[in-house]
N, CA and C atoms as an extended XYZ file, in Angstrom:
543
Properties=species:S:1:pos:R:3:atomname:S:1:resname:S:1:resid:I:1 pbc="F F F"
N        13.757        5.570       -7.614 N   UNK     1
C        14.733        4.526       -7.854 CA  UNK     1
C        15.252        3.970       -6.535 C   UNK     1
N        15.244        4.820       -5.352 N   UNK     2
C        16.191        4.339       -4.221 CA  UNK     2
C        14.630        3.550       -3.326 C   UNK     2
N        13.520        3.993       -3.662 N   UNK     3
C        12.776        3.038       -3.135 CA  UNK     3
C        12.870        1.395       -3.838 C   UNK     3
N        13.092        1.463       -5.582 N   UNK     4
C        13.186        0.340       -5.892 CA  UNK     4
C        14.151       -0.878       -5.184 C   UNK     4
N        15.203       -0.247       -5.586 N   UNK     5
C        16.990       -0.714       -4.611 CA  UNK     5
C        16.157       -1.510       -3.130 C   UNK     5
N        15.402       -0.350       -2.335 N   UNK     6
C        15.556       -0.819       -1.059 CA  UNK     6
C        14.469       -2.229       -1.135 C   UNK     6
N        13.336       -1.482       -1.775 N   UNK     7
C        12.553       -3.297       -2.196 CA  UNK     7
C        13.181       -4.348       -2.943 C   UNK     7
N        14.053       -4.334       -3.299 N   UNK     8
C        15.163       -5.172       -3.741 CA  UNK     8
C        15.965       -6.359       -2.797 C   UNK     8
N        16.219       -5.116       -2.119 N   UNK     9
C        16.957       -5.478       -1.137 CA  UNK     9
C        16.633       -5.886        0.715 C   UNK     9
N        15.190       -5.669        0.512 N   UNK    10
C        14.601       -6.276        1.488 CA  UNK    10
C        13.575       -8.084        0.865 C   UNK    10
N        13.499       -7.934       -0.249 N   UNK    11
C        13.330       -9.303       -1.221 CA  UNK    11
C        14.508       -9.982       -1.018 C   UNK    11
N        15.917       -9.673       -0.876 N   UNK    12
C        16.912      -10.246       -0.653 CA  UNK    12
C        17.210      -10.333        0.340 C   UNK    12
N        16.741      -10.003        1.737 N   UNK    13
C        17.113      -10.053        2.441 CA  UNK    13
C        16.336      -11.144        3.081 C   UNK    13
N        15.401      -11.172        3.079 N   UNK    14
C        13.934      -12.139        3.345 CA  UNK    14
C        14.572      -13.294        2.443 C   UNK    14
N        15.074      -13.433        1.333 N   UNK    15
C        15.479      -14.727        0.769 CA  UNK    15
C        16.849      -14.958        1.381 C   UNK    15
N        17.735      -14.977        2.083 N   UNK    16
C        18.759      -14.837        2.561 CA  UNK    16
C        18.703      -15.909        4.181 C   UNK    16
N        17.427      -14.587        4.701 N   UNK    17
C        17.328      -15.015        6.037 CA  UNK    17
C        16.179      -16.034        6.327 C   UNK    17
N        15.442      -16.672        5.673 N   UNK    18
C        14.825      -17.331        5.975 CA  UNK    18
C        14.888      -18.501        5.527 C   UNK    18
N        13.582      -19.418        6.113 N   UNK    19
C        13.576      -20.705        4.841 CA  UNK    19
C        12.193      -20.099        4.132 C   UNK    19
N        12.084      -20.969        3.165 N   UNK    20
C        11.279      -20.881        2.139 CA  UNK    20
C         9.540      -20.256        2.489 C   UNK    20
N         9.793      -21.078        3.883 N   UNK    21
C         8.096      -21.410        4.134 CA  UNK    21
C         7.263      -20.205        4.768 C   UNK    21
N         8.379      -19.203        4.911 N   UNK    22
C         8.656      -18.387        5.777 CA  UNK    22
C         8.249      -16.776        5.015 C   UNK    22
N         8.294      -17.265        3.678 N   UNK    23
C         8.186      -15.833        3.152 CA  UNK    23
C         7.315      -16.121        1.818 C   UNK    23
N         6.218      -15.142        1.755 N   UNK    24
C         4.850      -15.098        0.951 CA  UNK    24
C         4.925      -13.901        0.463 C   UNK    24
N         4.064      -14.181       -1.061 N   UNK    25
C         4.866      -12.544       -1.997 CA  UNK    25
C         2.869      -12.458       -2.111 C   UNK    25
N         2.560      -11.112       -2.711 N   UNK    26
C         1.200      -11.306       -3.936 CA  UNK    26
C         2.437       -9.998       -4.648 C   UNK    26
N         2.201      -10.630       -6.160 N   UNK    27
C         2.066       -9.671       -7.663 CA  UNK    27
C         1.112       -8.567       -7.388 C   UNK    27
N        -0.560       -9.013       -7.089 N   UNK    28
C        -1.507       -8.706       -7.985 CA  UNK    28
C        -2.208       -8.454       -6.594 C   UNK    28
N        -1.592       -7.215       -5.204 N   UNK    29
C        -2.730       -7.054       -4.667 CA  UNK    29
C        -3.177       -6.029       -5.032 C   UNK    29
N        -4.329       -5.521       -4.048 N   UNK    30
C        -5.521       -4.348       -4.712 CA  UNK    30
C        -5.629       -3.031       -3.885 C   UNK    30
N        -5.056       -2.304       -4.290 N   UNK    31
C        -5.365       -0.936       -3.318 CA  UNK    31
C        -6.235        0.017       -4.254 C   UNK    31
N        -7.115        0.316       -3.496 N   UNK    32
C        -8.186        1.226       -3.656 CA  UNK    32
C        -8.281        2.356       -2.769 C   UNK    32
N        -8.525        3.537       -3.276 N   UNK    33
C        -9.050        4.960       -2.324 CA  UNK    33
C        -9.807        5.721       -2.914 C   UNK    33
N       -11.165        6.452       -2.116 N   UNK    34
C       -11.653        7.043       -2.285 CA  UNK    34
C       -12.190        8.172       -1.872 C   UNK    34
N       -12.667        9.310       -2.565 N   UNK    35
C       -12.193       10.822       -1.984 CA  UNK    35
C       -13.839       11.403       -2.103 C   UNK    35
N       -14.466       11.222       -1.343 N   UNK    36
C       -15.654       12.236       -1.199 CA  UNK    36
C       -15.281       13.907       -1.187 C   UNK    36
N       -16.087       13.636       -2.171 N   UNK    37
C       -16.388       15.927       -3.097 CA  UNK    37
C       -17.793       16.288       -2.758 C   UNK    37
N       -18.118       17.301       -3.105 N   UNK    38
C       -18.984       18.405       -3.176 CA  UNK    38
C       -19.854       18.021       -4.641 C   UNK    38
N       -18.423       17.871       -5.657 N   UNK    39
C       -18.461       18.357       -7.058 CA  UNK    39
C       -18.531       16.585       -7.078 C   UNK    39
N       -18.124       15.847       -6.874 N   UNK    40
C       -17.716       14.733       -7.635 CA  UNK    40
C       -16.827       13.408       -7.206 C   UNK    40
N       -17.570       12.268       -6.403 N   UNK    41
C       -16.101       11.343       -5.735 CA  UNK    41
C       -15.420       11.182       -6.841 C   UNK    41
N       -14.543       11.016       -5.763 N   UNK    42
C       -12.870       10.702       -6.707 CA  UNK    42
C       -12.592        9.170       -6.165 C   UNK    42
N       -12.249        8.154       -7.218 N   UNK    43
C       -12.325        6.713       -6.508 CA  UNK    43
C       -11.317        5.960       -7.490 C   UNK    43
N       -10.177        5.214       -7.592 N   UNK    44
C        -9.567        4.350       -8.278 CA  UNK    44
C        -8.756        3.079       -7.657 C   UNK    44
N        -8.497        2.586       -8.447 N   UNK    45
C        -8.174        1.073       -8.332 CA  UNK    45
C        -6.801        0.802       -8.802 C   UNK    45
N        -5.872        0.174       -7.977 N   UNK    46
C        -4.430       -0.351       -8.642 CA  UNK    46
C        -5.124       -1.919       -8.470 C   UNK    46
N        -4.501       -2.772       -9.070 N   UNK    47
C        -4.412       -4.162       -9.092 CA  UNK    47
C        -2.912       -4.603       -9.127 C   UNK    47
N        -1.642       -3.958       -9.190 N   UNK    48
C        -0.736       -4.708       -9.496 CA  UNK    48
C         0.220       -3.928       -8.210 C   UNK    48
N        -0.372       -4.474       -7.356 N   UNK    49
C         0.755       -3.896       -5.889 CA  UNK    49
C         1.612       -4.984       -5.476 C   UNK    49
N         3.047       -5.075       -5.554 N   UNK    50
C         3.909       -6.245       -5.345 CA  UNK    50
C         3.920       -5.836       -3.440 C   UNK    50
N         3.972       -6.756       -2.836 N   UNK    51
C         4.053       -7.506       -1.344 CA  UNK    51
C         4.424       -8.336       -0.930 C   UNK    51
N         5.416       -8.162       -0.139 N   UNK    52
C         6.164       -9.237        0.524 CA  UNK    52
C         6.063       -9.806        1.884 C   UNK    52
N         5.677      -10.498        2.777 N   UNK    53
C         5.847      -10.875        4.131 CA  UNK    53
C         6.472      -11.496        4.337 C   UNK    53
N         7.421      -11.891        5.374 N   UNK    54
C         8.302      -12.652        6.361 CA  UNK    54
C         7.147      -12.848        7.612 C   UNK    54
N         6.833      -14.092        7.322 N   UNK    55
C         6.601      -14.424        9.072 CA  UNK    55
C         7.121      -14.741        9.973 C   UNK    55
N         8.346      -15.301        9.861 N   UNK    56
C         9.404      -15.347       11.080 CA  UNK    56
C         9.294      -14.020       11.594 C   UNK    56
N         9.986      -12.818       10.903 N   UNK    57
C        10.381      -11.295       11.793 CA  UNK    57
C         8.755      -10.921       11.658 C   UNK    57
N         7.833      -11.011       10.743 N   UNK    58
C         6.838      -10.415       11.494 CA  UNK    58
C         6.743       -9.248        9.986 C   UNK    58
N         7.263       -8.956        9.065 N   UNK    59
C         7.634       -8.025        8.197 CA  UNK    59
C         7.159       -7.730        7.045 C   UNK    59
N         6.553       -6.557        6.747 N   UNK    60
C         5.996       -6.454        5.387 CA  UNK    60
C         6.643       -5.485        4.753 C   UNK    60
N         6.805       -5.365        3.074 N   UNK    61
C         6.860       -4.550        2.294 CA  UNK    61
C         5.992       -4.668        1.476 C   UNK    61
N         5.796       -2.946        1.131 N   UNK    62
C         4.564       -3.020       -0.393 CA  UNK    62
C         5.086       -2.018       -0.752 C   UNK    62
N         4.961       -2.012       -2.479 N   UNK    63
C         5.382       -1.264       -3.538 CA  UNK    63
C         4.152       -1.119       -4.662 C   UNK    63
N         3.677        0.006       -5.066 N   UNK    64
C         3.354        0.377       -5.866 CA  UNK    64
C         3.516        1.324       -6.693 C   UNK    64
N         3.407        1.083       -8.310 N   UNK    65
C         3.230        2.342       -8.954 CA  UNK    65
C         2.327        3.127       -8.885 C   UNK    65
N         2.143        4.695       -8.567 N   UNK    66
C         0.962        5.588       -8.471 CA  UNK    66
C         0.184        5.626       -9.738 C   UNK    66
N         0.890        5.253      -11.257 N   UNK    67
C         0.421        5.515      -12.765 CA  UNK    67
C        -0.323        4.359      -12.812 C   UNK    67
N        -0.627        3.662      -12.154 N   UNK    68
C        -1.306        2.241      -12.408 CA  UNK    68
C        -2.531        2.136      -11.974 C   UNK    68
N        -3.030        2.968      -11.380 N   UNK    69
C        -4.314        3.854      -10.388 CA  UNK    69
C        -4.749        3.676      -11.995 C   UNK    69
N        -6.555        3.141      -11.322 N   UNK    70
C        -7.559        3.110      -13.059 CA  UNK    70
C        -8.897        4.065      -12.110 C   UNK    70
N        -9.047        4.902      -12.881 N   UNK    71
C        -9.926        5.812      -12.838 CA  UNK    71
C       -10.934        5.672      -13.693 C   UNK    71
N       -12.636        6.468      -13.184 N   UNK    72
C       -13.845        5.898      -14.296 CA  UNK    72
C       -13.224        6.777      -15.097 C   UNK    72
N       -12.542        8.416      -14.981 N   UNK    73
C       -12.516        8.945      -16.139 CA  UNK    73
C       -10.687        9.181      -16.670 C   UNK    73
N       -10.635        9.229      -17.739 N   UNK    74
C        -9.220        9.402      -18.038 CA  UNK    74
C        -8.753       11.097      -17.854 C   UNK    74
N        -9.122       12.130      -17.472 N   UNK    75
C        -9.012       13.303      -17.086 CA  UNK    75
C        -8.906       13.423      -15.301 C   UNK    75
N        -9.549       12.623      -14.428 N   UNK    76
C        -8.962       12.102      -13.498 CA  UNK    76
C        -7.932       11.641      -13.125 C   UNK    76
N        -7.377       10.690      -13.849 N   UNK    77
C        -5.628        9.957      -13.920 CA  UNK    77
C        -4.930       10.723      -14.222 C   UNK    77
N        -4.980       11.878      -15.207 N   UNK    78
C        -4.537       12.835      -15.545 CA  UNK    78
C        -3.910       14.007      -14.631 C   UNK    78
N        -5.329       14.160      -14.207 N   UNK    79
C        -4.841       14.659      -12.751 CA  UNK    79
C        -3.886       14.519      -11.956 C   UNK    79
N        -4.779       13.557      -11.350 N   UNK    80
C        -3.463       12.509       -9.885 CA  UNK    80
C        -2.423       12.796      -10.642 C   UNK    80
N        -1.965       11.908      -11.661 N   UNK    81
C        -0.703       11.724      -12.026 CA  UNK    81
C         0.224       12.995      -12.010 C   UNK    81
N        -0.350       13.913      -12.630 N   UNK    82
C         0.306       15.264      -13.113 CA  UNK    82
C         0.256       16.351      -12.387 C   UNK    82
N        -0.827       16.574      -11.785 N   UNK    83
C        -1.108       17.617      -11.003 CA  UNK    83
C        -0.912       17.460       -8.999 C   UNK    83
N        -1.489       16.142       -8.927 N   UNK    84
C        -1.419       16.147       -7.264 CA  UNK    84
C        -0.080       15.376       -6.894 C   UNK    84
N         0.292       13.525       -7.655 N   UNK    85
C         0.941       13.077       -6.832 CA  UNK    85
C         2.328       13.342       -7.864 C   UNK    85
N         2.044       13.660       -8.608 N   UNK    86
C         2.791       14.008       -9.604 CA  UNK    86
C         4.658       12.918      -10.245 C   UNK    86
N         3.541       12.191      -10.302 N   UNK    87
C         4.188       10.351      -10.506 CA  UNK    87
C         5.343       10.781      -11.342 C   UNK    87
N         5.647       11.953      -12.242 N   UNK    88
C         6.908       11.621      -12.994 CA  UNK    88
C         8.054       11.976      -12.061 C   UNK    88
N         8.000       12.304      -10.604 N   UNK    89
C         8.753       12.537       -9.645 CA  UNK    89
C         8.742       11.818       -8.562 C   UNK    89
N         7.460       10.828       -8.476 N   UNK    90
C         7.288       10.326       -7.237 CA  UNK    90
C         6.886        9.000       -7.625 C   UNK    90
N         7.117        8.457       -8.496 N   UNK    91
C         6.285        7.045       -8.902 CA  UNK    91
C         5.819        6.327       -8.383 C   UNK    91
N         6.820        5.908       -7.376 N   UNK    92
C         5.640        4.758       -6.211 CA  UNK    92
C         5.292        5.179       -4.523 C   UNK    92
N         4.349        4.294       -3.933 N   UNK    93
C         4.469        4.627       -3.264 CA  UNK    93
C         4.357        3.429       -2.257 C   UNK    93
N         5.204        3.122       -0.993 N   UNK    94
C         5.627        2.158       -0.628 CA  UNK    94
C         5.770        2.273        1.088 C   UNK    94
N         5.541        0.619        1.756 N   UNK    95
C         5.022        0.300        2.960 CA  UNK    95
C         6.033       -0.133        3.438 C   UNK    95
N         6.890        0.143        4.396 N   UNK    96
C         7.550       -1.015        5.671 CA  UNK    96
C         7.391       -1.165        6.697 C   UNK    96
N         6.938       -2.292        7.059 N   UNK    97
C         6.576       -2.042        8.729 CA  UNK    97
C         6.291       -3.797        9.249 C   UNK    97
N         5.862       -3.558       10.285 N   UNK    98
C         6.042       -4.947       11.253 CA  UNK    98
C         4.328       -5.208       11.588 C   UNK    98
N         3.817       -6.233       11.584 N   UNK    99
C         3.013       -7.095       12.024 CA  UNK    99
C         3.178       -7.564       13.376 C   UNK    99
N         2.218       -6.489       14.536 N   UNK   100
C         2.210       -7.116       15.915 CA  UNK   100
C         1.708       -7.715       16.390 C   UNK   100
N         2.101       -9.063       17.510 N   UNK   101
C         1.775       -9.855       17.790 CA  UNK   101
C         1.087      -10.685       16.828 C   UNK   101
N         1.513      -11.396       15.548 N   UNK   102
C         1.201      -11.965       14.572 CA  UNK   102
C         1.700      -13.456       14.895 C   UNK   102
N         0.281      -14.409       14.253 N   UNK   103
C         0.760      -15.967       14.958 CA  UNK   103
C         0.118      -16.254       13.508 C   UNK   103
N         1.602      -16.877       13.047 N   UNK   104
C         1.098      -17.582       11.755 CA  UNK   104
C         0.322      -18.564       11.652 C   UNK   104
N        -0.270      -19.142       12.710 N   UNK   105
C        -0.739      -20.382       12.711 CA  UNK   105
C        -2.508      -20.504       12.758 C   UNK   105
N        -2.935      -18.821       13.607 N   UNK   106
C        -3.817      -18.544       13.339 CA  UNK   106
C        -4.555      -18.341       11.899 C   UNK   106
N        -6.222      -19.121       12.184 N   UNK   107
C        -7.399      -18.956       11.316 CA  UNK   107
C        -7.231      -17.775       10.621 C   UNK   107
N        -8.164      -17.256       11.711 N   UNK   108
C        -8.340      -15.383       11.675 CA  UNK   108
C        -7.725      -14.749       12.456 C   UNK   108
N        -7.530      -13.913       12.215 N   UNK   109
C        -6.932      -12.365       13.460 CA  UNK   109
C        -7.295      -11.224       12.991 C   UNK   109
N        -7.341      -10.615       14.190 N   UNK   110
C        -6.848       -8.696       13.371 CA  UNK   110
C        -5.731       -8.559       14.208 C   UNK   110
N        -4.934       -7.913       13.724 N   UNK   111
C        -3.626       -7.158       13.994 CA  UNK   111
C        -3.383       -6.346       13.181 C   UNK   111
N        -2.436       -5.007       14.397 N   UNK   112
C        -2.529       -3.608       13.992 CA  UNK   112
C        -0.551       -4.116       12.865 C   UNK   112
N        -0.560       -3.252       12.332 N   UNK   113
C         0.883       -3.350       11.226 CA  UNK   113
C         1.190       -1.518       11.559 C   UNK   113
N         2.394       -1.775       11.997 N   UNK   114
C         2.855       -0.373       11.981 CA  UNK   114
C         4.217       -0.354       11.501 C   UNK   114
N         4.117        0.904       10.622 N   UNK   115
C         5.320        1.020        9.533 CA  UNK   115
C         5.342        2.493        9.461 C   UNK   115
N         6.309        2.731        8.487 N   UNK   116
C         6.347        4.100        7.665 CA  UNK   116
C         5.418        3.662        6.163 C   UNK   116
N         4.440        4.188        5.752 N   UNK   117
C         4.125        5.128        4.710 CA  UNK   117
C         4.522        6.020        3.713 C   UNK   117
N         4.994        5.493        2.528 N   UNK   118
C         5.775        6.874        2.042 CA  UNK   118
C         5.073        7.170        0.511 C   UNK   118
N         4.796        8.160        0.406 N   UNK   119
C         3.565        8.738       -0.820 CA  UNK   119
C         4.121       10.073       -1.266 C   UNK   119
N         4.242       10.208       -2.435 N   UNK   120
C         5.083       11.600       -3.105 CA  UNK   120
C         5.707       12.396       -2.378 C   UNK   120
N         6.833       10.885       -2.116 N   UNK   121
C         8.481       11.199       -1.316 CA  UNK   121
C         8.340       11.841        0.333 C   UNK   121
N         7.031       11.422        0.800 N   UNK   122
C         7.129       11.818        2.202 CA  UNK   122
C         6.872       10.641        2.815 C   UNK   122
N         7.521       10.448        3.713 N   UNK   123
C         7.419        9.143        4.625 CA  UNK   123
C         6.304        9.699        5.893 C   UNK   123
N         5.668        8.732        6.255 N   UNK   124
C         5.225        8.987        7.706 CA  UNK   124
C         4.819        7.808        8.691 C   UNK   124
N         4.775        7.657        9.726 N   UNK   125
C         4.698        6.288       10.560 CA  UNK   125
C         2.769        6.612       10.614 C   UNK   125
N         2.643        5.277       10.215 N   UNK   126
C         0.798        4.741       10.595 CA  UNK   126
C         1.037        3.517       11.095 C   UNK   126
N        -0.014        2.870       11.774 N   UNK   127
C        -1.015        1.918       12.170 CA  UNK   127
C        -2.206        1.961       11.431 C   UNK   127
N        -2.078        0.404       10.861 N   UNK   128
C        -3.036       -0.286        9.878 CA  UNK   128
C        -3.871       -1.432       10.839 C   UNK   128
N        -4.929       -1.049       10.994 N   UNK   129
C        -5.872       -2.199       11.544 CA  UNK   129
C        -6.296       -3.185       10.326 C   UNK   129
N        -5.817       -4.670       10.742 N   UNK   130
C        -5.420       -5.610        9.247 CA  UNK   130
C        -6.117       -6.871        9.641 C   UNK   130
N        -6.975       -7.040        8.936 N   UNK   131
C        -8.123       -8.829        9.346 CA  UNK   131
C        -6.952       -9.521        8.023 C   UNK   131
N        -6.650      -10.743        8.931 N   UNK   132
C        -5.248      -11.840        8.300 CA  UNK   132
C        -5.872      -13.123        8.307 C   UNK   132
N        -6.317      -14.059        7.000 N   UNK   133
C        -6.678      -14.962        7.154 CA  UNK   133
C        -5.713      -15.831        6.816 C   UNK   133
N        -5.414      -16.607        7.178 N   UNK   134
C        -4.724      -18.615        7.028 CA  UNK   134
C        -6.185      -18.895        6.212 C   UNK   134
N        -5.315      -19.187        4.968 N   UNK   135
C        -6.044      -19.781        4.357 CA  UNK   135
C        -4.864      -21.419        3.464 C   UNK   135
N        -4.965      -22.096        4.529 N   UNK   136
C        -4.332      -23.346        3.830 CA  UNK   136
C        -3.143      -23.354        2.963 C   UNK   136
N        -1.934      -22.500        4.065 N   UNK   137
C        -0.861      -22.368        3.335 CA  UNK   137
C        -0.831      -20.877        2.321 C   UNK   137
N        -1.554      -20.257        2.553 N   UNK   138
C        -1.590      -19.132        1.906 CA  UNK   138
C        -2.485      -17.782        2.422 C   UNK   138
N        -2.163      -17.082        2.630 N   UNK   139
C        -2.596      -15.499        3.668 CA  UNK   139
C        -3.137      -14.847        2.674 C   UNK   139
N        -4.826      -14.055        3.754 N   UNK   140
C        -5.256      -13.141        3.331 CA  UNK   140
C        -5.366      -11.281        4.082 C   UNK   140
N        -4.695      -10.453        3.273 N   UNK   141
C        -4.659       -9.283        4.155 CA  UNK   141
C        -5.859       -8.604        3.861 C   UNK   141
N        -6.594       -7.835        4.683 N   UNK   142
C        -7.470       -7.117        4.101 CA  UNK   142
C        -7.526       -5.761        5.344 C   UNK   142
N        -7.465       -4.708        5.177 N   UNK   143
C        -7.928       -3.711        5.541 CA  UNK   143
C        -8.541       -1.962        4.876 C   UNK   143
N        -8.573       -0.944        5.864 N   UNK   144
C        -8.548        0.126        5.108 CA  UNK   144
C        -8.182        1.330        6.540 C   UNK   144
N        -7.824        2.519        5.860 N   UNK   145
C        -7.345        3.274        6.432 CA  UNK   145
C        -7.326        4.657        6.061 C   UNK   145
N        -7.269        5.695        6.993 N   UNK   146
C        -7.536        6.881        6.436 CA  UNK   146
C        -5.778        7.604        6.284 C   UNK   146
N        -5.697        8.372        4.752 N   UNK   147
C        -4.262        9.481        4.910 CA  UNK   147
C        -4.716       10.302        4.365 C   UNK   147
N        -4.432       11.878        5.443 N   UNK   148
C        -4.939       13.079        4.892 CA  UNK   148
C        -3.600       13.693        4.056 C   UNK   148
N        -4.072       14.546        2.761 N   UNK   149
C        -3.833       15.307        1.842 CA  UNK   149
C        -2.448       15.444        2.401 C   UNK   149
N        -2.618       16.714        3.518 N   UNK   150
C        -1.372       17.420        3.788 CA  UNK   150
C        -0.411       16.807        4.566 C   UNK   150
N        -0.418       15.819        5.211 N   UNK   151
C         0.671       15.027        5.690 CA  UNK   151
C         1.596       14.467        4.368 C   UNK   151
N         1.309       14.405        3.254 N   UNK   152
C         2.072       14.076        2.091 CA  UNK   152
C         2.100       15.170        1.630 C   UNK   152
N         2.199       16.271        1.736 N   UNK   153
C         2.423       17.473        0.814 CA  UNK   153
C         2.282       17.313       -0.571 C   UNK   153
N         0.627       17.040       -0.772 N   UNK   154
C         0.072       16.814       -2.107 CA  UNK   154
C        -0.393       18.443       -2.192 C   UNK   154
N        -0.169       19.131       -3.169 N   UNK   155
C        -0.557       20.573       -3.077 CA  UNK   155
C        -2.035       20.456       -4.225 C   UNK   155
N        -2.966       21.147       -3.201 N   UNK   156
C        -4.034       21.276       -4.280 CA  UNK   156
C        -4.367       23.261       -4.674 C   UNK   156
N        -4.916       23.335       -5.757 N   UNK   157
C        -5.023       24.674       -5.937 CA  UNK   157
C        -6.151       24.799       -4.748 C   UNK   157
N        -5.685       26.489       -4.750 N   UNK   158
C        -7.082       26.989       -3.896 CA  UNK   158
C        -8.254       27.255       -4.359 C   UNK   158
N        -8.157       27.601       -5.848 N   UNK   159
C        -9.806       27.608       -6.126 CA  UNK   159
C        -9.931       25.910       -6.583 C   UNK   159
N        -9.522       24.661       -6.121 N   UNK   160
C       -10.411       23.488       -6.003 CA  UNK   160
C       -10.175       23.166       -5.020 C   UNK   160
N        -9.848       23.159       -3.647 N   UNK   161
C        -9.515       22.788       -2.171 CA  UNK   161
C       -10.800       22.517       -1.997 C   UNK   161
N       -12.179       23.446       -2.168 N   UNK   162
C       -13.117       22.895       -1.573 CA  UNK   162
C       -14.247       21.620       -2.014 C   UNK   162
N       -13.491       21.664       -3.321 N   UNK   163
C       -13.947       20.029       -4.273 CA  UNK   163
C       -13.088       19.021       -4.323 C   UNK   163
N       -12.070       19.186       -3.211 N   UNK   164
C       -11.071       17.680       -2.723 CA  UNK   164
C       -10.889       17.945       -1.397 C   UNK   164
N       -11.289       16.345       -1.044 N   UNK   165
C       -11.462       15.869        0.531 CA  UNK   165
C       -10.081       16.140        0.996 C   UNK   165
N       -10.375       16.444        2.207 N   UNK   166
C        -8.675       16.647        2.994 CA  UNK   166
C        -8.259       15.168        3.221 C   UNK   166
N        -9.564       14.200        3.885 N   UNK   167
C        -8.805       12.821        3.984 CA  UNK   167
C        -9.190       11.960        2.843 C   UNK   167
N        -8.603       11.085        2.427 N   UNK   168
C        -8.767       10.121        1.596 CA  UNK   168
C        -8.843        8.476        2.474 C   UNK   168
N        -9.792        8.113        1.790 N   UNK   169
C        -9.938        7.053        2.668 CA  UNK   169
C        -9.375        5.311        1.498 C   UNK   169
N        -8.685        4.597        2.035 N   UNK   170
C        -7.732        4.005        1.651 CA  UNK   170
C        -7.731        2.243        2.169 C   UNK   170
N        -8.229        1.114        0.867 N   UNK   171
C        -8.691        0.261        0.877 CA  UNK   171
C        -7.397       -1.484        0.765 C   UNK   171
N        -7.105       -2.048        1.270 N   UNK   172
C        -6.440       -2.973        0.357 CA  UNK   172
C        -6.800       -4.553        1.083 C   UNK   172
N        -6.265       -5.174       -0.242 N   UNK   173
C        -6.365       -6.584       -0.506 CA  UNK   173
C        -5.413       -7.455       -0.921 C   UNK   173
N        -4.411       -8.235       -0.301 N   UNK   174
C        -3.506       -9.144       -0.583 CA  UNK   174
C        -3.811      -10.383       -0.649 C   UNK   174
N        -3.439      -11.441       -1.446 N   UNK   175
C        -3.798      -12.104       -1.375 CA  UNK   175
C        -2.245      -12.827       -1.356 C   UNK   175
N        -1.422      -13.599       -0.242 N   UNK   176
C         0.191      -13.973       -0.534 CA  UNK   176
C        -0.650      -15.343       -0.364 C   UNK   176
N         1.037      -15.779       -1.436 N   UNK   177
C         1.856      -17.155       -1.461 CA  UNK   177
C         2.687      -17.610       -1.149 C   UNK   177
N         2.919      -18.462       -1.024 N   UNK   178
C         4.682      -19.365       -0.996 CA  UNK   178
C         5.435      -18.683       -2.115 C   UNK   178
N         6.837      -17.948       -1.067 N   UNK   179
C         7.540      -17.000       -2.140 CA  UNK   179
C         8.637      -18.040       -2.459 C   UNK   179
N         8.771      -18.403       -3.835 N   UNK   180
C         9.565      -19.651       -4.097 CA  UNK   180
C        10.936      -18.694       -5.456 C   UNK   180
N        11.775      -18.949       -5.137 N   UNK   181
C        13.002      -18.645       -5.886 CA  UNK   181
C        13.186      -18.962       -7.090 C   UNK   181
């Protein structure tokens, strides 16, 4: 809940401090990760990750629900949900951080985004290597990135530790707009 509040309140704050032109949302971006096994990859898909940027300060937030993860099998979701990230305690999991040396005016770029990370209630500071397209009034994010297991104190049993990857490797896709009131 206090992550909701604060994405709330950084949506309000971005509408407050800027002008209009200045701040780009996506509903519907795409985070994907996938977990090379022994026994079996582990691979799912959110589609409904809310994102916010400010290009004046340079600023992103992202929010997702962890229950929104689509898995090929439904005993998989099951899992995650219940057993590792254990969503009825940790529901989302959510991005703040800054865009360096970011020029809105640019085509293409890559630029690194460094923030806190926070995934079943543990925060941690990363660097995201991020290809940013201008696309005619409207931005494309795309990168991927690696977060291992135990930096989030995801607990796995010991007789399956050796059929789940320590790192998970970690995909996304924004697609922002003109964030209009």
């Amino acid at each position: 809940m206090n992550k909701l509040i604060i994405l709330i309140f950084l949506v309000m704050s971005f509408s407050e401090d800027t002008s209009r032109s200045d701040q780009f949302i996506t509903r519907q971006g795409q985070v994907s990760f996938f977990s090379y096994t022994s026994v079996e990859n582990i691979e799912a898909k959110n589609n409904q990750v809310l994102s916010i940027i400010d290009l004046s300060k340079g600023e992103i937030a992202v929010s997702m629900l962890m229950n929104a993860f689509v898995f090929k099998k439904a005993l998989m979701h099951e899992h995650f949900n219940e057993s590792y990230i254990e969503s009825d305690l940790y529901p989302k999991a959510t991005f703040e951080g800054r865009i360096v040396d970011f020029d809105p005016l640019a085509d293409i770029q890559t630029r690194m985004i460094k923030g806190n990370l926070t995934i079943h209630g543990i925060a941690n500071e990363v660097e995201i290597k991020t290809t940013i397209q201008n696309n005619n009034g409207s931005y494309l994010f795309t990168g991927d990135f690696e977060a291992t297991v135990k930096d989030y104190d995801i607990k796995i049993p010991p007789i399956l530790a050796p059929n789940i990857a320590k790192t998970i490797s970690i995909t996304f896709r924004f697609e922002y707009q003109p964030y209009e009131k």
